[in-house]
C-alpha positions as CSV (number, residue, x, y, z in Angstrom):
1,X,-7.7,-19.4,-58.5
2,X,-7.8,-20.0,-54.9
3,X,-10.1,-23.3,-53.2
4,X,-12.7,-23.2,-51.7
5,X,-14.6,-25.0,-49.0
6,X,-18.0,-25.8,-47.2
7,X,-17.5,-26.5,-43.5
8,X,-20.5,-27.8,-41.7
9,X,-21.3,-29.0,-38.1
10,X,-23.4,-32.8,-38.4
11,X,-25.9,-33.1,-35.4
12,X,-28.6,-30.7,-35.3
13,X,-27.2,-29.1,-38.8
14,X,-26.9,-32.4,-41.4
15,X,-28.8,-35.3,-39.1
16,X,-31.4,-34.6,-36.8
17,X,-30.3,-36.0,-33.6
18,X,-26.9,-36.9,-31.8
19,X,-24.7,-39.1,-34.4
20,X,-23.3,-40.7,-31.1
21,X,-26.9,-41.9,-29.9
22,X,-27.6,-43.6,-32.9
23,X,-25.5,-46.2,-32.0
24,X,-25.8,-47.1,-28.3
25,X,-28.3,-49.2,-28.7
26,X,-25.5,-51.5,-30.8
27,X,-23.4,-50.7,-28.1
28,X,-25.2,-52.2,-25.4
29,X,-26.1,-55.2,-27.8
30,X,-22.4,-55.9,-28.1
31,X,-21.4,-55.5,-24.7
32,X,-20.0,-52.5,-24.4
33,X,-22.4,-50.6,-22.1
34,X,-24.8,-51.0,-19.9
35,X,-28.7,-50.5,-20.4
36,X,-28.2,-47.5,-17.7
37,X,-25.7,-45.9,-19.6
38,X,-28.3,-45.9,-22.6
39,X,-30.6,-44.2,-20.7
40,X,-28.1,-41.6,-19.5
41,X,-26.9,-41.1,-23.1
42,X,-30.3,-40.4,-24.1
43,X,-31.3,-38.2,-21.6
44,X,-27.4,-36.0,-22.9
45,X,-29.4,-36.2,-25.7
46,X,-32.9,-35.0,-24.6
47,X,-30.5,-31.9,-23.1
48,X,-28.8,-31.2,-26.4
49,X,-31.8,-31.1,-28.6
50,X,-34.1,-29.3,-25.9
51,X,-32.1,-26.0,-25.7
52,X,-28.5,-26.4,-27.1
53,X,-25.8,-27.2,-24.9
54,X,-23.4,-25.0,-23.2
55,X,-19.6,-25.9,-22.3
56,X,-20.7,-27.2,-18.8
57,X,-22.9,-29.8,-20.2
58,X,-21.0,-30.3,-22.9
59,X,-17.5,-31.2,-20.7
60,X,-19.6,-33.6,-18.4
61,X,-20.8,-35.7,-21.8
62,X,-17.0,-35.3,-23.1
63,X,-16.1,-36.7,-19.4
64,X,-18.8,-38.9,-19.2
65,X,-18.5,-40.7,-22.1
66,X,-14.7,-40.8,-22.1
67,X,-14.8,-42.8,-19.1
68,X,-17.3,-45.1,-20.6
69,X,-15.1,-45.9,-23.2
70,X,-11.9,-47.0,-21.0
71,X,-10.7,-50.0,-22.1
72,X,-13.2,-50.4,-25.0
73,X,-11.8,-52.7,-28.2
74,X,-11.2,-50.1,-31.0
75,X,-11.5,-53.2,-33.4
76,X,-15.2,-54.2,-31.9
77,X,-16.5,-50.9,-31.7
78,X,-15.5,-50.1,-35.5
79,X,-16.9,-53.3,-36.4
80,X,-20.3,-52.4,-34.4
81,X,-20.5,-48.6,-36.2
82,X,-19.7,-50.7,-39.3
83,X,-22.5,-53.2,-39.2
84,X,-24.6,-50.7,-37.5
85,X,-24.3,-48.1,-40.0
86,X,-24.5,-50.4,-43.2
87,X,-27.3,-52.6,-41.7
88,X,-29.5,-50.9,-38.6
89,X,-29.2,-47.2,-38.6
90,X,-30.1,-45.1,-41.9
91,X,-29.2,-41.6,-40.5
92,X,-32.0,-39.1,-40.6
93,X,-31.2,-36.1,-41.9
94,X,-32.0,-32.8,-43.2
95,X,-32.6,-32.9,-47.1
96,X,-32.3,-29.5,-46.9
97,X,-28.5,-29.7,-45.8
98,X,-28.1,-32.9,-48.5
99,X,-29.2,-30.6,-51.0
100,X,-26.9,-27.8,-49.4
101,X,-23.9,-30.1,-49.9
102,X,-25.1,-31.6,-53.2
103,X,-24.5,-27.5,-54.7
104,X,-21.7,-26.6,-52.8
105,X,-19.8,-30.0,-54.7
106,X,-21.2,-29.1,-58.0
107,X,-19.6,-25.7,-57.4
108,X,-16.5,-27.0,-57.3
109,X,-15.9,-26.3,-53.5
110,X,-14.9,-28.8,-51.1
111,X,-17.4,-29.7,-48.2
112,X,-15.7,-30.9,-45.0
113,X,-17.6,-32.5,-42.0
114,X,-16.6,-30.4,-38.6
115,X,-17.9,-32.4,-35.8
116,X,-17.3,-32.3,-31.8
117,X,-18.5,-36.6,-32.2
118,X,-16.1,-39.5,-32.5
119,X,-14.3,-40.2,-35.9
120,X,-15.5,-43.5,-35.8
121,X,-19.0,-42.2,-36.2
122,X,-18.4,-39.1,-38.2
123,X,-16.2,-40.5,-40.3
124,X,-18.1,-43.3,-42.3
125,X,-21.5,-40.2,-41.9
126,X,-19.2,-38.0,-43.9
127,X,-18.0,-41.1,-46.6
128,X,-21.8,-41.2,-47.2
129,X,-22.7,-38.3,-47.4
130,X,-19.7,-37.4,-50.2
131,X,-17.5,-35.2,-47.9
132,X,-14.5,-34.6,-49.0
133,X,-12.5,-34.6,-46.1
134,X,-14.3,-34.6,-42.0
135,X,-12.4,-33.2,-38.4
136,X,-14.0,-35.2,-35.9
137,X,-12.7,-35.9,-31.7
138,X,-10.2,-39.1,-31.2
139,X,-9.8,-41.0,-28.6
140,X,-6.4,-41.8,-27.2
141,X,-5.6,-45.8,-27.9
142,X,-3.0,-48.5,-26.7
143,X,-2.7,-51.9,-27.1
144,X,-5.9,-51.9,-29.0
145,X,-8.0,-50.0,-26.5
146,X,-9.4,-46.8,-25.7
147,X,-7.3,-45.2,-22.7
148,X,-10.3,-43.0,-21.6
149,X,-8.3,-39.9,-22.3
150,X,-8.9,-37.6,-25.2
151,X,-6.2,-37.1,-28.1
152,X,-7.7,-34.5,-30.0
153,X,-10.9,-32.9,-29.3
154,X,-13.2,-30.9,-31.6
155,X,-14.7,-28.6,-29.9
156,X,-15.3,-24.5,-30.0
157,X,-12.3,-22.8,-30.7
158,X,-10.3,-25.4,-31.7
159,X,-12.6,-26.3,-34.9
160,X,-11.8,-22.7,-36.2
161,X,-7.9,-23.8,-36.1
162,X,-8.8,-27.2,-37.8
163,X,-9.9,-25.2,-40.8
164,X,-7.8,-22.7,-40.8
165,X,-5.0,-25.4,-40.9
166,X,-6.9,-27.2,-43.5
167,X,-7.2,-23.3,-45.2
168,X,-3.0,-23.3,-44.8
169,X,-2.5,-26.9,-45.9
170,X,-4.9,-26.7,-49.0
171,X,-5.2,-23.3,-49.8
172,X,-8.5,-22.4,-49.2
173,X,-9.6,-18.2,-49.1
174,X,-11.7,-18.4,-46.1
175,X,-12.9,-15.2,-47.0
176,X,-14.8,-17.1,-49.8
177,X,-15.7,-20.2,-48.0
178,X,-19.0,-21.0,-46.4
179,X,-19.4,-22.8,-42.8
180,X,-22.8,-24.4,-41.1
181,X,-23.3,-24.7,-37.6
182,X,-26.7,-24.9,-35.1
183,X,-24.7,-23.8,-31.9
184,X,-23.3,-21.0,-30.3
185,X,-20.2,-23.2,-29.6
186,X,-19.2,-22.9,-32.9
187,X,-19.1,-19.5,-33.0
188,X,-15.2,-19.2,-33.8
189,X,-15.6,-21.7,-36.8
190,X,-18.3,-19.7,-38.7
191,X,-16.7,-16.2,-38.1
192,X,-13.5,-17.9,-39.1
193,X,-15.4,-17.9,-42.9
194,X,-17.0,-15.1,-45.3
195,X,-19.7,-16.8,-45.5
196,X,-21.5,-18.1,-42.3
197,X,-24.8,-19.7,-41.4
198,X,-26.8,-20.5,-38.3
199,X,-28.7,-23.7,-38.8
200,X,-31.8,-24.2,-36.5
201,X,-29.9,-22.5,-33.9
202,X,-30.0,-22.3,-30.5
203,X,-31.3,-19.1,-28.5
204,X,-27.6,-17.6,-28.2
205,X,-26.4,-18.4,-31.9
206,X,-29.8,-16.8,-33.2
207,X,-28.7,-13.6,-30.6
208,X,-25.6,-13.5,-32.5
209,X,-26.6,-14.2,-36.3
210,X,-29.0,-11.0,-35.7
211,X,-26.6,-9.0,-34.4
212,X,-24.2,-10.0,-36.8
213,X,-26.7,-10.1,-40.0
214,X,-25.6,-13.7,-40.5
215,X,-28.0,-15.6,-42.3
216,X,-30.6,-18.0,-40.4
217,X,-31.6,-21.3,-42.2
218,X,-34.4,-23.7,-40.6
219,X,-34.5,-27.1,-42.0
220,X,-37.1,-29.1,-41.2
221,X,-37.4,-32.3,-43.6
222,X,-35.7,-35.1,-42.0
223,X,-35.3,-38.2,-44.7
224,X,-33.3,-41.5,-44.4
225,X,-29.9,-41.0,-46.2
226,X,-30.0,-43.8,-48.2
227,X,-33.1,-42.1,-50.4
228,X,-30.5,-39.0,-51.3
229,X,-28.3,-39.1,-54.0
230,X,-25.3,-38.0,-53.2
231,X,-22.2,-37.0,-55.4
232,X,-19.1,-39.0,-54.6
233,X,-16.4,-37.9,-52.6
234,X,-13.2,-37.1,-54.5
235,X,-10.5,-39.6,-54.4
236,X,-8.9,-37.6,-51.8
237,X,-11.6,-38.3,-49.4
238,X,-9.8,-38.8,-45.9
239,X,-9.2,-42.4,-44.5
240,X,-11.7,-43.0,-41.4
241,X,-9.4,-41.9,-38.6
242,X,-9.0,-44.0,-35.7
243,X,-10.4,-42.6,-32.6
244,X,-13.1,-41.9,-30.1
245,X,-17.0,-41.8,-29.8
246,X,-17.6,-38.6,-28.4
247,X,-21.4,-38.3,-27.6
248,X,-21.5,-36.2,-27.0
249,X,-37.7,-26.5,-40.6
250,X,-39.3,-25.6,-44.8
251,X,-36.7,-23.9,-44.7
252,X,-36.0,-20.2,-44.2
253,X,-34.0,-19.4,-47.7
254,X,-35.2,-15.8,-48.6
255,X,-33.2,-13.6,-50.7
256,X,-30.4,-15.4,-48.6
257,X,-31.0,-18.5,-50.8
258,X,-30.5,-17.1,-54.1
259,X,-27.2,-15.5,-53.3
260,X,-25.8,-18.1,-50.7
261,X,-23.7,-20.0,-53.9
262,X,-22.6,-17.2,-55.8
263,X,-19.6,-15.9,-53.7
């Protein structure tokens, strides 16, 4: 039989605010950034959670924080994310989507991590939270340091070709897989699936779910991801990827719930 696979988006659809923000404080602490550029992360923030945001706001984050990370040591800040992660910051996020994850592995399907945020952040998230395998942006590097430009970035349309290449490499039917997302962005990853959900979505995803019929889940139970058990991650589990930090509810199951797994 053909593989399967679970493809979901992290902020606002696994942890319940910006991965990337979670850490600036530990980036200011180790001299990274400055206590303005904390404030003007936050406030990316405050726009991202208030209303969704759209590909302008989104580029002047990508471009904002790109060009706060010129010349950054890759070494310090994966040592900051490290200690950070492990020691500081217990990721709040939705036990709904935990529990999402936690069935989708006992069903035999992979789940991935598809997230527009820096594989140094997204990458150890996923590790902990059992994913199998995660697509996250990267930062171009030399010499040790960030170069301010983007290698690969995740965003929009170019998440639907991740999977699909992951569907080509690995053989998953995308016509049986399942993909999460809160935003309208990622529009072209969940119609890229058979089975798609909007998560807490944004005013133009929720547009689009209705008109599409696509299932609307609302999670609202944020917990610390330490208290979740979480399946391990197959062996195969992808080695954190070197790159950049890009910073950038019950829930509503219905009849939607008891046939979301049996596809």
């Amino acid at each position: 039989m053909s593989r399967t696979a679970a493809f979901f988006d992290l902020d606002k659809t696994i942890i319940a605010k910006s991965s990337s923000l979670a850490f600036s404080k530990s980036f200011q602490a180790g001299g990274l950034i400055s206590r303005r550029a904390v404030l003007r992360t936050a406030y990316a923030q405050f726009v991202f959670l208030s209303g969704g945001a759209d590909h302008d706001q989104m580029d002047k984050m990508r471009k904002f924080v790109t060009e706060l990370c010129a010349g950054w040591d890759v070494a310090t800040v994966r040592e900051i994310v490290a200690d950070t992660l492990h020691n500081t910051v217990d990721p709040l996020v939705y036990d709904e989507a935990v529990s999402l994850i936690a069935e989708h592995k006992l069903a035999g399907r992979d789940v991935v991590v598809v997230s527009t945020s820096g594989a140094e952040v997204v990458g150890p998230i996923s590790e902990m939270l059992g994913a199998d395998d995660f697509v996250a942006t990267r930062l171009e590097i030399e010499d040790g340091k960030y170069t301010g430009n983007i290698e690969y970035y995740a965003y929009g349309p170019e998440k639907a070709r991740a999977i699909e290449a992951l569907a080509a490499e690995r053989g998953y039917d995308l016509p049986r897989c399942y993909g999460y997302s809160d935003s309208s962005t990622d529009e072209p990853m969940l119609a890229a699936v058979g089975h798609p959900f909007a998560v807490n979505p944004d005013k133009e995803l929720r547009r689009i779910a209705d008109e599409r019929g696509w299932p609307i889940l609302v999670f609202t139970k944020p917990v610390a991801l330490r208290s979740r058990v979480i399946p391990p991650a197959k062996p195969t589990l992808a080695a954190l990827a070197v790159g950049g930090a890009v910073a950038v509810g019950g829930v509503m199951w219905s009849q939607a719930r008891k046939r979301r797994l049996g596809a």
